[in-house]
Kinemage of the C-alpha trace (Angstrom):
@kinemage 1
@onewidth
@group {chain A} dominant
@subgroup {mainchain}
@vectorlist {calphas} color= white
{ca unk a 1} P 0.000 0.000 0.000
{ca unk a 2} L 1.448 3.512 -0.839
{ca unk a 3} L -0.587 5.708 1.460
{ca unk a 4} L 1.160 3.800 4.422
{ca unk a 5} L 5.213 3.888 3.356
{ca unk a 6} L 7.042 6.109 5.293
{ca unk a 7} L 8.435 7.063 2.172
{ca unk a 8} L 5.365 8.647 0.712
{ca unk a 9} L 4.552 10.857 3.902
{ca unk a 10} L 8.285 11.803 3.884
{ca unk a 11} L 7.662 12.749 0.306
{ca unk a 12} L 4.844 15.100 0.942
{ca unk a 13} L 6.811 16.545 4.052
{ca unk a 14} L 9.246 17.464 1.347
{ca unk a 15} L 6.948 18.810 -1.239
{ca unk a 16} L 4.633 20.809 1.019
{ca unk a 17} L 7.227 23.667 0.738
{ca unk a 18} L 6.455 23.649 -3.140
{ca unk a 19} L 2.577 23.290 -3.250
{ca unk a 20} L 2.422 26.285 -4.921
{ca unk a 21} L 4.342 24.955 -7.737
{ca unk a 22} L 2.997 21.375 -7.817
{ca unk a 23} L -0.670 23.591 -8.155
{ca unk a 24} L 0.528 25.629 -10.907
{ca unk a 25} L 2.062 22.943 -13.029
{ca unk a 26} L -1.080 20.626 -12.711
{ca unk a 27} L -3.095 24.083 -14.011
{ca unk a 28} L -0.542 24.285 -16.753
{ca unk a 29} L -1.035 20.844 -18.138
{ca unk a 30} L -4.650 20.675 -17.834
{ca unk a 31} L -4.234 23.752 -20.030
{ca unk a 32} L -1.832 22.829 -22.455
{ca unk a 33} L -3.910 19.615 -22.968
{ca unk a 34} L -7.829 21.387 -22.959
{ca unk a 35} L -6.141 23.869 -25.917
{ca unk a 36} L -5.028 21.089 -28.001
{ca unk a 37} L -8.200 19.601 -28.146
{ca unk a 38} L -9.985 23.141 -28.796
{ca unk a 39} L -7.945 23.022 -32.008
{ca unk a 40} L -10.091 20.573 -33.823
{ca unk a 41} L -13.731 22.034 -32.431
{ca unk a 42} L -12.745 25.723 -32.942
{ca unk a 43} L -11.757 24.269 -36.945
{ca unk a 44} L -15.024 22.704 -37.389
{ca unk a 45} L -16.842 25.534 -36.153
{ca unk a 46} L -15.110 27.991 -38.897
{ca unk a 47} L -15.448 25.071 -41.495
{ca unk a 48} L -19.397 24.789 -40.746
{ca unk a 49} L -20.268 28.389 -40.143
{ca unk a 50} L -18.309 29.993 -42.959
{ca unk a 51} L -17.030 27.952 -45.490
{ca unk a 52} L -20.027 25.605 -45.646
{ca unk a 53} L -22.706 28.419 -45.557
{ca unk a 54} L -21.119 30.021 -48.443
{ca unk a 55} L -21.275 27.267 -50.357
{ca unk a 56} L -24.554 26.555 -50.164
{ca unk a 57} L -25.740 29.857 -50.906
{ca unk a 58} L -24.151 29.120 -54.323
């Protein structure tokens, strides 16, 4: 079990002192990984919208 090493709750002794770091980088990744996936939706959006609708109007 990992909750129970000695080794874990040393580890979180130790990385108390950067919590506000450990926050930030989880933010950061959640981020980078949320935009990447907003690349494909925001394209079909312009693709549907405004290339689509001017083709049919022809």
């Amino acid at each position: 079990m990992v909750f129970g090493s000695p080794t874990f709750w040393r580890f979180l002794r130790y990385a108390r002192r950067y919590k506000r770091y450990i926050i930030g980088s989880i933010i950061c990744g959640v981020l980078k990984f949320s935009l990447a996936l907003m690349l494909p939706y925001a394209l079909g959006k312009v693709l549907d919208n405004i290339i689509l609708d001017d083709i049919a109007f022809e």
